[in-house]
C-alpha positions in Angstrom: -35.0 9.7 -24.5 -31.7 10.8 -26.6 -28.4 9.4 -25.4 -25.5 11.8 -24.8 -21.8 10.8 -24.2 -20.2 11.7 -20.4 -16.5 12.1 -19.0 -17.4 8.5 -17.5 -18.7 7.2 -20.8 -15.4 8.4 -22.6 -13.2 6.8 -20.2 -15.3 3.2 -19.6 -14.6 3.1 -23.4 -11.0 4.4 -22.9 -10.8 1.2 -20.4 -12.6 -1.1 -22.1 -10.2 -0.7 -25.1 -7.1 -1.2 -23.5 -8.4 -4.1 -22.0 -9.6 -5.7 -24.5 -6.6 -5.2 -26.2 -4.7 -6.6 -23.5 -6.8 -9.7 -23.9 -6.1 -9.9 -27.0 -2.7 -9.6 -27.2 -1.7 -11.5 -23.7 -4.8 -14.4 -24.5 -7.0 -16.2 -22.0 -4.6 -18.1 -19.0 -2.7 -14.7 -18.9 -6.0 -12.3 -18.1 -7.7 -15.1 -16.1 -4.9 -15.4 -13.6 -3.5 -12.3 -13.9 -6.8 -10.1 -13.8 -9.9 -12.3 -13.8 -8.7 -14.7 -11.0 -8.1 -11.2 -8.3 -11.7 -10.6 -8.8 -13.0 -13.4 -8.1 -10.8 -14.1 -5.4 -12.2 -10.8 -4.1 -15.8 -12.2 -4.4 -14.9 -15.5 -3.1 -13.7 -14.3 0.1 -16.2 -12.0 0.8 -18.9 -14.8 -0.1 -17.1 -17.6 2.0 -16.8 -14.8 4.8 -20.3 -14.9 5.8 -21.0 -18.1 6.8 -17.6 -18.5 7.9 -17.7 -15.0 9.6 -20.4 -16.2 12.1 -19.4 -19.3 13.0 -16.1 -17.7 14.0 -18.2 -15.3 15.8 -20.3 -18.3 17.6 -17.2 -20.5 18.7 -14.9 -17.9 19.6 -15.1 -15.0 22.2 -14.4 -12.7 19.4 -18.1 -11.2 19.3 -18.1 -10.2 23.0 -14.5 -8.6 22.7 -14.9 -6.6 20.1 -19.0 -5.7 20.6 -18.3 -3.9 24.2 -15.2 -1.4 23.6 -17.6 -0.6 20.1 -20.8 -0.1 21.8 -19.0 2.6 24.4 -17.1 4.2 21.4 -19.9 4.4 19.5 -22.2 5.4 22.0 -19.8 8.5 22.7 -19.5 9.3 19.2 -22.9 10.9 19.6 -25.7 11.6 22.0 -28.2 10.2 19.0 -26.4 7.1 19.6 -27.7 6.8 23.1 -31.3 7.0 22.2 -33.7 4.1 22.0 -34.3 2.8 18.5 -36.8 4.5 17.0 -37.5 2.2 14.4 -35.7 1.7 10.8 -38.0 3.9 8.7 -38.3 6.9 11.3 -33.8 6.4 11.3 -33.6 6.6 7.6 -35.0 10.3 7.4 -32.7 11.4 9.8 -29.8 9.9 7.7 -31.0 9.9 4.2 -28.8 10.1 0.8 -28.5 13.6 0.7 -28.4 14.3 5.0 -25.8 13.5 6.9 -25.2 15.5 9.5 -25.6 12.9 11.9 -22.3 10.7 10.8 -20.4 14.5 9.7 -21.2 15.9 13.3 -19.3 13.0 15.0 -15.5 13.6 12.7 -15.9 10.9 10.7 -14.8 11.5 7.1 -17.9 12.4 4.7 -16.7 10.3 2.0 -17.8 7.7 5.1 -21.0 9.0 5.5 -22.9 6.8 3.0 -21.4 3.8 3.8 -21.8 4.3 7.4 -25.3 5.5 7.2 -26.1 1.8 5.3 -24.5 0.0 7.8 -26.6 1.6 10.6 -29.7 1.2 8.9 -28.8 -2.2 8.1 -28.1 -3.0 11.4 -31.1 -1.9 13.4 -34.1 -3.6 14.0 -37.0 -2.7 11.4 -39.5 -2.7 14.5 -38.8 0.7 17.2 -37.5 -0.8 20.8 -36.2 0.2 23.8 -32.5 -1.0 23.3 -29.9 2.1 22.3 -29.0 2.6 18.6 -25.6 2.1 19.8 -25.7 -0.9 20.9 -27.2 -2.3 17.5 -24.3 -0.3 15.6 -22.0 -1.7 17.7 -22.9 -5.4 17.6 -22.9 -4.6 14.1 -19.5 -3.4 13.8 -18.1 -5.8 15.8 -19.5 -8.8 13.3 -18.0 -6.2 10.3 -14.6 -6.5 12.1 -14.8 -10.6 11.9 -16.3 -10.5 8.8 -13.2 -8.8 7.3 -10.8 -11.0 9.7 -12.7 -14.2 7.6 -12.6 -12.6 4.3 -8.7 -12.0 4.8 -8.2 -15.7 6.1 -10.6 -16.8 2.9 -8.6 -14.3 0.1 -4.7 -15.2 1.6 -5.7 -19.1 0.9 -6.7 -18.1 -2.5 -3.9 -16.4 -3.2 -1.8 -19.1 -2.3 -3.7 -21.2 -4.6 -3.1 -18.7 -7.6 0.6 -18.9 -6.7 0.8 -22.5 -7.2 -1.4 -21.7 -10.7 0.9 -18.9 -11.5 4.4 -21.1 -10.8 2.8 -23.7 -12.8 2.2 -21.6 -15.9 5.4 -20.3 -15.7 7.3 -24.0 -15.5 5.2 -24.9 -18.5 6.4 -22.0 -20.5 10.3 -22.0 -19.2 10.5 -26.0 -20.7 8.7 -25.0 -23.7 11.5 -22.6 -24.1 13.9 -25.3 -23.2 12.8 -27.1 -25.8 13.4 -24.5 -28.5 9.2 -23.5 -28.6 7.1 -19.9 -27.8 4.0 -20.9 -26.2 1.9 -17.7 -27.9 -1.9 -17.4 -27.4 -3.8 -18.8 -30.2 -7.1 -17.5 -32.0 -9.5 -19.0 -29.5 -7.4 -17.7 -27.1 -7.0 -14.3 -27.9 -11.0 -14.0 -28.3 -12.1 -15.3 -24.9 -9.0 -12.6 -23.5 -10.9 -9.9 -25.2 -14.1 -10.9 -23.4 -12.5 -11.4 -19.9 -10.8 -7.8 -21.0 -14.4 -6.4 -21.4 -15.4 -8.1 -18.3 -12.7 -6.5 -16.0 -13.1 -3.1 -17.8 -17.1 -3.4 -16.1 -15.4 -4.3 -12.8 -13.0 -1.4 -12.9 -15.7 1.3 -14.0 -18.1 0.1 -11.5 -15.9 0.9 -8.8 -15.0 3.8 -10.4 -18.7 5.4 -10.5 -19.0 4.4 -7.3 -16.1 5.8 -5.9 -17.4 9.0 -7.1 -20.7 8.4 -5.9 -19.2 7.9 -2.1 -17.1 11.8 -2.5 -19.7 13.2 -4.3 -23.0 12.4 -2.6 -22.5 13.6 1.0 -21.6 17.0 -0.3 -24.9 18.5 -1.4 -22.8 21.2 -4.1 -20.9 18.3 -5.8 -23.7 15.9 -5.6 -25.6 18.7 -7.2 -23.3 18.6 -9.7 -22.5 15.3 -10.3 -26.7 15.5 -10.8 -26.1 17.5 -13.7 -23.1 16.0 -15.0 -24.7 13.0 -15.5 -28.2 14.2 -15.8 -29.1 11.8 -13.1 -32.1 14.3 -12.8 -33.4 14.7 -16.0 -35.2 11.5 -17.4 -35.2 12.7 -21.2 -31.3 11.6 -21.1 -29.5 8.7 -20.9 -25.5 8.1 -20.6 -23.3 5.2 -19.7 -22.2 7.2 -16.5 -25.8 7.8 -15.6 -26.8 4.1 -16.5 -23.4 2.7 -14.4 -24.7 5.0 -11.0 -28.2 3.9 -11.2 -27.8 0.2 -11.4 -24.6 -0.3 -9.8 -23.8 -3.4 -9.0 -21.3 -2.7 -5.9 -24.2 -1.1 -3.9 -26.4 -4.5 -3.5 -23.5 -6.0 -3.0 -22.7 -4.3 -0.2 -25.8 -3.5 1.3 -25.9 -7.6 1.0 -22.8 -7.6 3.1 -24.0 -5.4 5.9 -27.0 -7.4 6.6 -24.5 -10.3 7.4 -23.0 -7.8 10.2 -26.0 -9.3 11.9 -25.4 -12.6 13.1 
């Protein structure tokens, strides 16, 4: 297997180099509360939103509100939608990776599709049953809608917390300057920025690739292309691009996620 350099190799290590030498130069508190911090916050609230998510859809009437207007939307998105479920496995060859007719057919952007179709699939029953697909995608996106209505309460406490983190810093460094003194990063410090400059440089190009991956993939010409790009097809060679896309991260993460829309 030879290794070749991409467009998304070149610019991960475009990215990773400016990072890293933002690390270096601004030191560890800076790029932990100015870049580390929002990521984790991110992760945090999307972590703390699932468990908080349904019990916010088991004390409150929230489910029932938003599940019913879904369900009839949904269900008049499409008459496939109005079909008994025929079963996870029989549903994902009629929206698989590369088909997505389905999702396109109803006007819903087809940068949307993927995302869409894993929700769906994530949301209906493994086991065929009488109940309408609808009514599963429904349910389901009415748990996504408090899901996100958590994770927002969950990420708008954190960021008052990196407020207070953030004035603190900056009232240490104002009376240092009082005082007649610099506060500069030292060694240690400017080594462990590096590293959380590398780290965030991973976060940025994962999203990145996948990104791509959702505008590319629904299309078969550009996903097609982005095949060849990349050599996604071709096992003899290896990139970072091609590396980043197949193990991404992002995508069990957020297939993760959607089975939470589940309650």
């Amino acid at each position: 297997m030879s290794f070749q350099f991409d467009v998304l190799s070149i610019l991960f290590a475009i990215i990773a180099i400016l990072y890293m030498f933002m690390g270096l130069r601004k030191g560890f508190i800076y790029m932990f509360l100015y870049m580390v911090f929002p990521i984790i916050m991110v992760v945090l609230s999307l972590i703390i939103a699932q468990p908080l998510g349904r019990f916010i859809g088991e004390v409150t009437p929230l489910g029932s509100m938003f599940s019913e207007p879904f369900i009839k939307t949904i269900s008049g998105l499409s008459n496939y939608f109005v079909e008994p479920n025929p079963g996870r496995d029989i549903l994902a060859t009629v929206i698989s990776s590369n088909n997505y007719e389905v999702i396109a057919g109803m006007g819903i952007p087809l940068f949307i599709a993927p995302i869409m179709a894993a929700m769906i699939l994530s949301t209906v029953p493994v086991a065929p049953s009488d109940v309408e697909i609808g009514k599963y995608v429904g349910e389901g996106a009415a748990n996504a809608i408090i899901f996100l209505i958590a994770a927002v309460i969950v990420y708008v406490i954190l960021s008052l917390i990196l407020r207070i983190l953030k004035k603190m810093v900056i009232r240490k460094k104002k009376k240092a300057a009082k005082e007649g003194f610099k506060l500069k990063p030292n060694f240690l410090s400017r080594i462990i920025g590096m590293g959380l400059g590398l780290f965030v440089s991973l976060v940025s190009v994962f999203i990145i690739s996948y990104a791509l991956e959702l505008l590319f993939l629904p299309d078969p010409q550009l996903n097609a292309f982005l095949n060849s790009f990349l050599f996604l097809d071709n096992p003899e060679k290896m990139t970072v691009g091609k590396f980043i896309i197949l193990n991404n991260p992002l995508k069990s993460a957020l297939l993760g996620i959607f089975k939470t829309f589940r309650f």
